[in-house]
C-alpha positions as CSV (number, residue, x, y, z in Angstrom):
1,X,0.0,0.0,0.0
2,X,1.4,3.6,-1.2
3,X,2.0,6.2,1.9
4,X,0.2,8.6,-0.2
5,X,-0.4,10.6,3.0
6,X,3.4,10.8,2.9
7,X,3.7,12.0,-0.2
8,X,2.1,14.7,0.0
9,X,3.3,16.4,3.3
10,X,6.2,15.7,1.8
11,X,5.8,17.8,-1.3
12,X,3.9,20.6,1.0
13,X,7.5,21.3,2.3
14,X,8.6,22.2,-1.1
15,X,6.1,24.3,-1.9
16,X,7.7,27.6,-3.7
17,X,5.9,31.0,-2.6
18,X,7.9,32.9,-5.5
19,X,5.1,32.8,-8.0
20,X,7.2,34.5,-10.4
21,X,9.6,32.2,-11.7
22,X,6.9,29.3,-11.5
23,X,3.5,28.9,-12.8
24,X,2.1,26.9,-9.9
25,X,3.8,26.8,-6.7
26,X,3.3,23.1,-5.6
27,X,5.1,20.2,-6.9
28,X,2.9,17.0,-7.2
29,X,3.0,12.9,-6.2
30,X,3.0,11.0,-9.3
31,X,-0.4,8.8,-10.4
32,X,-0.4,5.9,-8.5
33,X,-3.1,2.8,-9.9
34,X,-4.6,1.3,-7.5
35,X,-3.3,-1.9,-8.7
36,X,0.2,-0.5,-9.1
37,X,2.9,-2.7,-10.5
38,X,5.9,-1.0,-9.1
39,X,6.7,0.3,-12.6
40,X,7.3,4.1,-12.4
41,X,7.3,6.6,-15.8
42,X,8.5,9.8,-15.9
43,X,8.9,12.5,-18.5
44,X,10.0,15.9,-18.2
45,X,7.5,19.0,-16.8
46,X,4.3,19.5,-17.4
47,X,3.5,22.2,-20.3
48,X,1.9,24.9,-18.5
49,X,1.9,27.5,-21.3
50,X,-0.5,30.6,-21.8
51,X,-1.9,27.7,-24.7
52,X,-3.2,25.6,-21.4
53,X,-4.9,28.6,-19.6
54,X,-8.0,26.4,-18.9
55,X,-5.9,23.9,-17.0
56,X,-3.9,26.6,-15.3
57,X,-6.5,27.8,-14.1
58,X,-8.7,25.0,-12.7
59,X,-5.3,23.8,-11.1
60,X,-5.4,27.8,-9.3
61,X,-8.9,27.0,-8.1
62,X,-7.6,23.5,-6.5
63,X,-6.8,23.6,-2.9
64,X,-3.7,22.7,-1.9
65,X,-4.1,19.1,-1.5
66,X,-5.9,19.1,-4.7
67,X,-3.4,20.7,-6.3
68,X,-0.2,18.3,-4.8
69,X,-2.8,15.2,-6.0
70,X,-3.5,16.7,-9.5
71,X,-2.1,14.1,-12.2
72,X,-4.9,11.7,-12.4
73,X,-7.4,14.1,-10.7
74,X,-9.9,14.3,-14.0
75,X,-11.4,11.3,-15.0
76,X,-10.5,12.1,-19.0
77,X,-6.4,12.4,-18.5
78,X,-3.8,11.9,-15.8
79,X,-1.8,15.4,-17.0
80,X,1.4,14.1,-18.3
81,X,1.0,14.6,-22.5
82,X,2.9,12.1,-23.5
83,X,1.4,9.5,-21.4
84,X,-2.0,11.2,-22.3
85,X,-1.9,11.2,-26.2
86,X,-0.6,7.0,-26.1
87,X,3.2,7.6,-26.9
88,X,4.5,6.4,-23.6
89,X,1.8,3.9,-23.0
90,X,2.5,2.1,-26.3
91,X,5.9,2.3,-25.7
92,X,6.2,0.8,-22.1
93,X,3.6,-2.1,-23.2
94,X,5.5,-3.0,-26.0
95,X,8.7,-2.7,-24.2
96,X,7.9,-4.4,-21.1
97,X,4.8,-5.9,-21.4
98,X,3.5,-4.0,-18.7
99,X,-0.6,-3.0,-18.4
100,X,-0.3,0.9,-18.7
101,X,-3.6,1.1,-16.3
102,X,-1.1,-0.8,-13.3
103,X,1.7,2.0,-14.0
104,X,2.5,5.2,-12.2
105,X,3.2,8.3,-13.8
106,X,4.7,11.8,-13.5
107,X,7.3,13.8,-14.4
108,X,10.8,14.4,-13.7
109,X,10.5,18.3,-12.7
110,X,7.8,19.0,-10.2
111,X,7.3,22.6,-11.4
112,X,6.7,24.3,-14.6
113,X,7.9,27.8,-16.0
114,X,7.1,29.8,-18.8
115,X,9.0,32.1,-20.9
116,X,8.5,35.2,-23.4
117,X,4.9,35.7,-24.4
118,X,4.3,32.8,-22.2
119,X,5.5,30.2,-23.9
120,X,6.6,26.6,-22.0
121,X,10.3,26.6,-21.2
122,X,12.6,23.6,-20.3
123,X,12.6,24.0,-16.6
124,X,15.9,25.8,-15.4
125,X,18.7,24.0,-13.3
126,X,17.8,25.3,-10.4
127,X,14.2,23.6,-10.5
128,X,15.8,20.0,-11.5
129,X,18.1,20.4,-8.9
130,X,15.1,21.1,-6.5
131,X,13.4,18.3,-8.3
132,X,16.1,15.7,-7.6
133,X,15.9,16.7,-3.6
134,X,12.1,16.0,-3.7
135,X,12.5,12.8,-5.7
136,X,15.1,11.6,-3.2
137,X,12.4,11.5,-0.5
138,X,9.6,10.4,-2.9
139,X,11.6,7.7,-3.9
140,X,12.0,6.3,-0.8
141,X,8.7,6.2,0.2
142,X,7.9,4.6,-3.1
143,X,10.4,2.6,-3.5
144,X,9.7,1.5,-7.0
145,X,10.7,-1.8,-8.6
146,X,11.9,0.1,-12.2
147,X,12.2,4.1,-13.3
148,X,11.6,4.2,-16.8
149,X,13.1,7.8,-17.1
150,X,12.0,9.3,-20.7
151,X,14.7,11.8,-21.8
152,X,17.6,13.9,-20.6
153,X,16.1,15.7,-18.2
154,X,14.6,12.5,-16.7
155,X,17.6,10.9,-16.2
156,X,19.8,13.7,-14.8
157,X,17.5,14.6,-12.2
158,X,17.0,10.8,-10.8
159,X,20.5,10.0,-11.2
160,X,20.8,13.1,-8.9
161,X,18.2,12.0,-6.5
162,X,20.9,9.1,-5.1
163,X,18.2,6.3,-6.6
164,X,20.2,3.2,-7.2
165,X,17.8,1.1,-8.3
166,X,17.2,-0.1,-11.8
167,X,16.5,2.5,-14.5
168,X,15.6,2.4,-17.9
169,X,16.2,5.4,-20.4
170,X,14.1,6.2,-23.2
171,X,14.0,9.5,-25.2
172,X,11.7,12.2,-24.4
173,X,8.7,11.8,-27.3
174,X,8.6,14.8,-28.3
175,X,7.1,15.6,-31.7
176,X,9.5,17.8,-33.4
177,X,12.6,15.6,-32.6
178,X,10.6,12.2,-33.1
179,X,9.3,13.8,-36.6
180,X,13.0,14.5,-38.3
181,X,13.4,10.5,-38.1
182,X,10.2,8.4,-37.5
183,X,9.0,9.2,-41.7
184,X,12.9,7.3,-42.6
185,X,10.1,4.4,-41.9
186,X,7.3,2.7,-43.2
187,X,4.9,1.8,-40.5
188,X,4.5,-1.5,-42.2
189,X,8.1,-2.5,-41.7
190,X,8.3,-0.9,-38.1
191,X,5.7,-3.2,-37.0
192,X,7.0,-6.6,-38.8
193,X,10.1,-5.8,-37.3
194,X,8.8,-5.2,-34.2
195,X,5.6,-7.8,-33.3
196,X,5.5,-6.4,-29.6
197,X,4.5,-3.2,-31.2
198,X,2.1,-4.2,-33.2
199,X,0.6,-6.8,-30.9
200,X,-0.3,-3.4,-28.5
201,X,-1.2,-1.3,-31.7
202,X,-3.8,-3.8,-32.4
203,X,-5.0,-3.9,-29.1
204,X,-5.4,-0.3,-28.3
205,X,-5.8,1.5,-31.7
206,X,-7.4,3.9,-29.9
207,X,-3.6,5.1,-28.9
208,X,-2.6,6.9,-32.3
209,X,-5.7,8.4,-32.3
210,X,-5.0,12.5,-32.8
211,X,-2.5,12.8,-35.1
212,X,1.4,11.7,-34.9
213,X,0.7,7.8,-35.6
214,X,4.1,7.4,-37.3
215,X,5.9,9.0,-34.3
216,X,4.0,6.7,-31.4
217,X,4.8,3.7,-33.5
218,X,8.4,4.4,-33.8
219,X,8.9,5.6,-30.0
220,X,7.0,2.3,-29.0
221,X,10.2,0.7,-31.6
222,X,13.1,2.8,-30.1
223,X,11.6,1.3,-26.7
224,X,11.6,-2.1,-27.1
225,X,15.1,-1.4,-28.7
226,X,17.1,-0.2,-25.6
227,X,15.1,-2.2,-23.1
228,X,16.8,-5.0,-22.0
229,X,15.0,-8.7,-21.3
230,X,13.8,-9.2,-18.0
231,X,11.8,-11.3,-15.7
232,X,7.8,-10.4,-17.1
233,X,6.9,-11.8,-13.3
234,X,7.1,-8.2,-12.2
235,X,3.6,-7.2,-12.6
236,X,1.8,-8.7,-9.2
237,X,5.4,-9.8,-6.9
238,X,7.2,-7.8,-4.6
239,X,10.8,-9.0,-6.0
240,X,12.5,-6.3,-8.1
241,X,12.9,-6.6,-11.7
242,X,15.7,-8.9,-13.2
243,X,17.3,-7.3,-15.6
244,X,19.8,-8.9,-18.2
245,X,21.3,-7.8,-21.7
């Protein structure tokens, strides 16, 4: 059972009051299934642009409880896009051959900023500094079996954190850099090449629904790529993955 209660007084003691170089002020516990499987997921920050007013502002109207619990709080998304739009979800399936509905999610950097005309920014050094502090204690209430860490900024902020136990590293999906090399493909080949991808594309086409299916199809492939085989008993035990090239 998850010490959810101890998550979040953890996070209220990193609260930031200076609203100025942060768009929200509390960091937040990751989603956590009920029937987690000890796999955790993290991207980068959450994109809290001038483009995703609406959500910025029902996440002002939260409380602050709310606000620390707010990945998974709407029933129609958890709040981490990539996870959101199927990318990471296809990928971790086909990769570990994992149920995405037993695996926890958030991001790497608890805060987001924005920069001119209120654009998203990648969050500065000082936040992933902060962010690795806060994942140190996370973590070891946690305790999770693997950290799939999805990008850069993923993996420098919980190698940071002192975690030592296994992590995988995938890069971040996002569009633009997944776009200059996912069209050197045909989506036919990708998925004869890979059957683990197209055994989860077939059974959740709903996943490369809104645009981008070339790009979630060759994430899902770069995936299973760098992940190495490992003991598929991991879903419902208490051991730790086993991990072997």
């Amino acid at each position: 059972m998850v010490d959810v209660e101890g998550l979040v007084s953890t996070c209220k003691r990193y609260i930031l009051d200076d609203r100025n170089s942060v768009v929200i002020g509390e960091p937040y516990i990751p989603y956590i299934p009920n029937n987690w499987n000890g796999v955790l997921v993290l991207a980068e920050s959450q994109n809290l642009s001038v483009g995703n007013n609406d959500y910025v502002q029902s996440l002002c109207n939260m409380s602050q409880d709310e606000k620390i619990q707010r990945l998974g709080y709407s029933s129609e998304f958890v709040g981490v896009y990539p996870w959101d739009d199927g990318s990471i979800k296809l990928a971790v399936e086909a990769a570990l051959g994992a149920n995405a509905s037993e695996i926890a999610v958030s991001n790497a950097v608890l805060w987001s900023q924005r920069g001119g005309n209120d654009q998203n920014v990648n969050p500065d050094l000082d936040l992933q500094s902060l962010s690795s502090e806060l994942w140190s204690e996370l973590l070891s209430i946690l305790n999770p079996k693997v950290i799939i860490c999805c990008g850069k900024i993923a993996q420098n902020v919980v190698s940071k954190s002192g975690w030592e136990g296994d992590m995988l590293m995938f890069r971040l999906p996002a569009k633009t850099a997944m776009s200059r090399v996912s069209g050197m493909f045909t989506e036919k080949d990708l998925l004869d090449r890979y059957p683990e991808v197209k055994e989860v594309v077939d059974s959740n086409p709903s996943w490369l629904n809104g645009g981008y299916r070339q790009n979630k199809i060759f994430f899902a492939c770069h995936a299973v790529s760098v992940t190495p085989k490992y003991n598929k008993a991991f879903k419902t035990d208490s051991q730790r993955l086993a991990f072997s090239v």
